[in-house]
PALUMTOR-395394 format. One record per residue (C-alpha): residue number from 1; x, y, z. Coordinates in nm, 3 decimals. Layout:
BEGIN
{NUM {X Y Z}}
...
***
This chain:
BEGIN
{1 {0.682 -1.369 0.634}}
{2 {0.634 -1.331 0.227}}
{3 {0.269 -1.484 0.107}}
{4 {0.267 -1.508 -0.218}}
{5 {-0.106 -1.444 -0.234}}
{6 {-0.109 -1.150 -0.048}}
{7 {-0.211 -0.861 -0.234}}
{8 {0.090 -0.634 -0.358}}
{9 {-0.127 -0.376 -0.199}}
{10 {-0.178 -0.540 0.103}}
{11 {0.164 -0.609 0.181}}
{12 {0.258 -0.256 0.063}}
{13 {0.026 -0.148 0.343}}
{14 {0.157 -0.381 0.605}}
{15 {0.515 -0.294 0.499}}
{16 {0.522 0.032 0.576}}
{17 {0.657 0.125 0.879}}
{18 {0.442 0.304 1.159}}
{19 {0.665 0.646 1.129}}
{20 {0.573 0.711 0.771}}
{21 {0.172 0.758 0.917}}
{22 {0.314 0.997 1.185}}
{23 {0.523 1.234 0.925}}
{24 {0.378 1.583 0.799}}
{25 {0.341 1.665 0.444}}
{26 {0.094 1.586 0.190}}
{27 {0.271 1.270 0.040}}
{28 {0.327 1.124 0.373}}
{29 {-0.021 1.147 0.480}}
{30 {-0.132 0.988 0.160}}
{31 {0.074 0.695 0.241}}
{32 {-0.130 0.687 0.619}}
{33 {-0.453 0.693 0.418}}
{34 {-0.316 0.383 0.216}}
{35 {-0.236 0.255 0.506}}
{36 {-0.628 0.252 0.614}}
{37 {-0.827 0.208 0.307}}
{38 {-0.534 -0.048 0.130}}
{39 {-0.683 -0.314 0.452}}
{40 {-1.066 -0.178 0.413}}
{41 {-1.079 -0.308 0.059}}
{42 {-0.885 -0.633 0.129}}
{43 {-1.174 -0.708 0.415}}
{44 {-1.437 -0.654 0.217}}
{45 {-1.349 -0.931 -0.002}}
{46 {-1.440 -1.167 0.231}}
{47 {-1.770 -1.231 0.421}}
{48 {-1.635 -1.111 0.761}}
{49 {-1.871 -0.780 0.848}}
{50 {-1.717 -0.709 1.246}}
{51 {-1.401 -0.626 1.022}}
{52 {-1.542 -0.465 0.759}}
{53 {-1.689 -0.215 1.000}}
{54 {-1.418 -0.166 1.187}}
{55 {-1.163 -0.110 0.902}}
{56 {-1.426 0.146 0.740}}
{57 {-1.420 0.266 1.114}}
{58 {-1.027 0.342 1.095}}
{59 {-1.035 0.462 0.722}}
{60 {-1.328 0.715 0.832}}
{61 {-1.138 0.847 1.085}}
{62 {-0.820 0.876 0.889}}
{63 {-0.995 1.034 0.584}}
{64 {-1.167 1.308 0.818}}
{65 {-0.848 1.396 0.983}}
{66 {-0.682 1.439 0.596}}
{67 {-0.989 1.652 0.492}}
{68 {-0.940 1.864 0.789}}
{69 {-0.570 1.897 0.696}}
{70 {-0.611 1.954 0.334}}
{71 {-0.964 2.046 0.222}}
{72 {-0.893 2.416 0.199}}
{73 {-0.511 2.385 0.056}}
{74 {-0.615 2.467 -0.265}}
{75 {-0.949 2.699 -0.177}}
{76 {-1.013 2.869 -0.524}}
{77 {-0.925 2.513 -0.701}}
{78 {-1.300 2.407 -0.810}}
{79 {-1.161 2.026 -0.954}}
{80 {-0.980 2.009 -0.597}}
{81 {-1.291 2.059 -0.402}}
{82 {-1.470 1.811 -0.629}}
{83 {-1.241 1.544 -0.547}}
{84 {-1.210 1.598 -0.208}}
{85 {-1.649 1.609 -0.221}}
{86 {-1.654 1.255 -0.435}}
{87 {-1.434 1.121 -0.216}}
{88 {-1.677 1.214 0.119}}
{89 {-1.975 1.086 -0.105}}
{90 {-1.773 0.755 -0.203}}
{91 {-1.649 0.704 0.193}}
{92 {-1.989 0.738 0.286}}
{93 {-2.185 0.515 0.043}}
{94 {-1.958 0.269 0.139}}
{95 {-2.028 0.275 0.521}}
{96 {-2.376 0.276 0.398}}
{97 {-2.328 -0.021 0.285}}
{98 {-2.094 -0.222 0.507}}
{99 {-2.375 -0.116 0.786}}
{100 {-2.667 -0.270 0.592}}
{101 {-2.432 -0.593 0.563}}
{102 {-2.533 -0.632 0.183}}
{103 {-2.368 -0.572 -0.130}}
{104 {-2.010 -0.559 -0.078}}
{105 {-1.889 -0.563 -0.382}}
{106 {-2.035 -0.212 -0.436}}
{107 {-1.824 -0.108 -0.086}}
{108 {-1.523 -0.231 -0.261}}
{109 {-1.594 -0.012 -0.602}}
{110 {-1.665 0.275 -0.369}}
{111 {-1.353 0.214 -0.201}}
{112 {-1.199 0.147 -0.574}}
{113 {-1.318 0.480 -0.710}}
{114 {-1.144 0.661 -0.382}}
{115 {-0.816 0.505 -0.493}}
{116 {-0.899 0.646 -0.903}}
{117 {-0.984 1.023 -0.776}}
{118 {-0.646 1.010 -0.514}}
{119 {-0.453 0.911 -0.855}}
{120 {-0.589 1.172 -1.047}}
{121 {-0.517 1.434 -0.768}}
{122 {-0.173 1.351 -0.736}}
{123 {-0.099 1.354 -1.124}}
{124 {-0.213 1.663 -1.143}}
{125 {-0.031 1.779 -0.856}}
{126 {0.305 1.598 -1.035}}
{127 {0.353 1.384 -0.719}}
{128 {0.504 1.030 -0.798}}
{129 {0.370 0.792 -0.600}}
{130 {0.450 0.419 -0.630}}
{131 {0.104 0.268 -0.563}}
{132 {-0.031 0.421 -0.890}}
{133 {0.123 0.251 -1.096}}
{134 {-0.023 -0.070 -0.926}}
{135 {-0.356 0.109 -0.974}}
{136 {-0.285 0.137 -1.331}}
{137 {-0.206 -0.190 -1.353}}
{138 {-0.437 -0.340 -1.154}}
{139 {-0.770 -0.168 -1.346}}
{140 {-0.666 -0.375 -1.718}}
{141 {-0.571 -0.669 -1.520}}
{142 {-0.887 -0.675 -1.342}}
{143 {-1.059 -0.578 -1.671}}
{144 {-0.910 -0.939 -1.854}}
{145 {-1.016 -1.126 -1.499}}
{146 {-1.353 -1.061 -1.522}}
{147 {-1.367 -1.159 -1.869}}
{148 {-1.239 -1.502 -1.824}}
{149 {-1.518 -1.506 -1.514}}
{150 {-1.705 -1.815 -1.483}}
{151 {-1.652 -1.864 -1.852}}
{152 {-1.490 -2.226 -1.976}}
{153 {-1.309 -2.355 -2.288}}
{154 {-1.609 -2.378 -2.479}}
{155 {-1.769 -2.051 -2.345}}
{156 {-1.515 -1.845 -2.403}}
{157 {-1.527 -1.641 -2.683}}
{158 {-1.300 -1.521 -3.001}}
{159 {-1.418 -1.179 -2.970}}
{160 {-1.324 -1.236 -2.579}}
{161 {-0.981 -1.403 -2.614}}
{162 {-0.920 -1.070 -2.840}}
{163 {-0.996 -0.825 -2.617}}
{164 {-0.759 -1.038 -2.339}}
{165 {-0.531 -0.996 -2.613}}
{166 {-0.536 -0.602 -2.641}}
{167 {-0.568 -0.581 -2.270}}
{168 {-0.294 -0.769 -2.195}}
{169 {-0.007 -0.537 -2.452}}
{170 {-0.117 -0.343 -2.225}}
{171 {-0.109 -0.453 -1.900}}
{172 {0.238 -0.560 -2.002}}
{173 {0.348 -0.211 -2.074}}
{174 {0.208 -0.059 -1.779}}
{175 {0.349 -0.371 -1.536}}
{176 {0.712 -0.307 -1.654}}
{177 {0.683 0.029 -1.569}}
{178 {0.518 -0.095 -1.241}}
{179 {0.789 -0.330 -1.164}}
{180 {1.065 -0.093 -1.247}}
{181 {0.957 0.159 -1.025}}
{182 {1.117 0.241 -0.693}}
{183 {0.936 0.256 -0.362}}
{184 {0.855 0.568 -0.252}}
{185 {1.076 0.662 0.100}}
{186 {0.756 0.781 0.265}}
{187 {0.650 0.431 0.285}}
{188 {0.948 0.331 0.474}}
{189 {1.049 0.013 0.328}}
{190 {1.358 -0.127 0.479}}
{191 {1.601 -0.371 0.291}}
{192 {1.406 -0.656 0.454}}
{193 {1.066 -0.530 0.376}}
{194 {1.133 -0.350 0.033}}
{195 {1.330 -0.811 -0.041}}
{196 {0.938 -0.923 0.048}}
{197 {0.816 -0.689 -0.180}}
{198 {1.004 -0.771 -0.468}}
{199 {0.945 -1.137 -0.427}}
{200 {0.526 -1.063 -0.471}}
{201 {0.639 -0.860 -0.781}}
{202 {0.865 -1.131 -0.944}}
{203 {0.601 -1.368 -0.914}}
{204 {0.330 -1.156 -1.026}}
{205 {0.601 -1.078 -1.348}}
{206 {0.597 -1.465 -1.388}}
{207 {0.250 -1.485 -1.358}}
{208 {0.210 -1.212 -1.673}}
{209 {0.464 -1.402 -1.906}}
{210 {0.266 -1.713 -1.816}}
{211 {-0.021 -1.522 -1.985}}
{212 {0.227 -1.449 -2.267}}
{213 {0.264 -1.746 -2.353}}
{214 {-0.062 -1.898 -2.341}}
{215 {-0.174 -1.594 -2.570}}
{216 {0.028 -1.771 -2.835}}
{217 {-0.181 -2.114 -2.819}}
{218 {-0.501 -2.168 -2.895}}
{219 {-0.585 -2.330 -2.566}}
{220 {-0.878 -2.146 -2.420}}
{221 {-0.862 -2.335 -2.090}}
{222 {-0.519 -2.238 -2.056}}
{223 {-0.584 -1.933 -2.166}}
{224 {-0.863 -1.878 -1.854}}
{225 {-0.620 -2.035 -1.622}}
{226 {-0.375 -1.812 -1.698}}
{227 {-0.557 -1.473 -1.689}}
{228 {-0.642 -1.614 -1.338}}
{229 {-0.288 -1.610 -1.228}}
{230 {-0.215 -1.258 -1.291}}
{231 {-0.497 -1.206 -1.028}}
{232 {-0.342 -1.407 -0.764}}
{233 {-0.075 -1.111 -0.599}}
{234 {-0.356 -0.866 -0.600}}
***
């Protein structure tokens, strides 16, 4: 059943059927370690730490068997072996921390980061992948969320209210590219699925032209209110 509050990653996640974990290929495995790390980050959003541990259990497990697979595919490719390094060092700072049961914001930036250095691989490999451009999006609207955080009508700056401005030309850019975009097969999406999908991303499109709007006003506290809705599908 579509939630409108469930993160477009989430559901992406959820969505995807089990075969697309099971397929071969570089792309498709990608997907499988969405499938484990898209949950991780969701969990650690919330104060529950039996989860946490056990989705960092899963994603551990994934990630080793795609390092196993992959590690050496590009052996004389010194930014390749980088990322795949950062990417052990972010994993593993962030079971550090899930096991100390403190700090989870800083598991969820790890987590974050492992999302930015996948991205960067597959653009330089010249693989489209649907999620990034969710990424993309995501980073500048996350970026105008935590400037509006804990701030009020009166606290809210000028100099604030224009850097929402530049972020949000282009957030906008970047979400109509996000929104035009087609699912990716190796995520599996059926017409059912791919229909709850594009209900999370028509609301999160009225959610940005809400911000529109209140751009145009000078009302700061609708102004806050509204940067808060863009947050709301992610």
């Amino acid at each position: 059943m579509f939630h409108p509050a469930r993160s477009l990653f989430v559901l992406l996640a959820v969505l995807a059927s089990a075969s697309a974990a099971c397929a071969a290929g570089l792309k498709e495995d990608m997907v499988a370690l969405d499938q484990a790390s898209i949950p991780a980050l969701s969990i650690l959003n919330r104060d529950e730490p039996e989860l946490a541990r056990h989705a960092m259990d899963t994603l551990t497990r994934r990630w080793r068997g795609f390092r196993a697979q992959y590690a050496q595919m590009r052996p004389s490719d010194a930014q390749w072996q980088a990322d795949f390094k950062r990417i052990d060092d972010l994993i593993a700072d962030a079971n550090r921390i899930v096991g100390s049961g403190k700090e989870r914001p800083a598991a969820r930036e790890a987590l974050k980061n492992v999302r930015r250095v996948l991205l960067e691989i597959r653009e330089r490999e010249k693989m489209p992948y649907y999620l990034d451009h969710l990424t993309r999006f995501h980073d500048v609207m996350e970026d105008m969320f935590l400037l509006v955080r804990d701030k009020t009508a009166e606290t809210l700056t000028e100099a604030e209210v224009a850097k929402i401005r530049a972020a949000y030309a282009t957030a906008d850019r970047l979400w109509a590219v996000a929104a035009a975009a087609k699912v990716d097969p190796e995520f599996g999406l059926d017409a059912a699925r791919q229909g709850e999908l594009s209900k999370s991303i028509a609301k999160e499109s009225q959610a940005l032209a809400s911000l529109g709007r209140a751009l145009e006003g000078a009302d700061k506290g609708a102004l806050i209110k509204a940067v808060q809705g863009i947050r709301g599908p992610f």
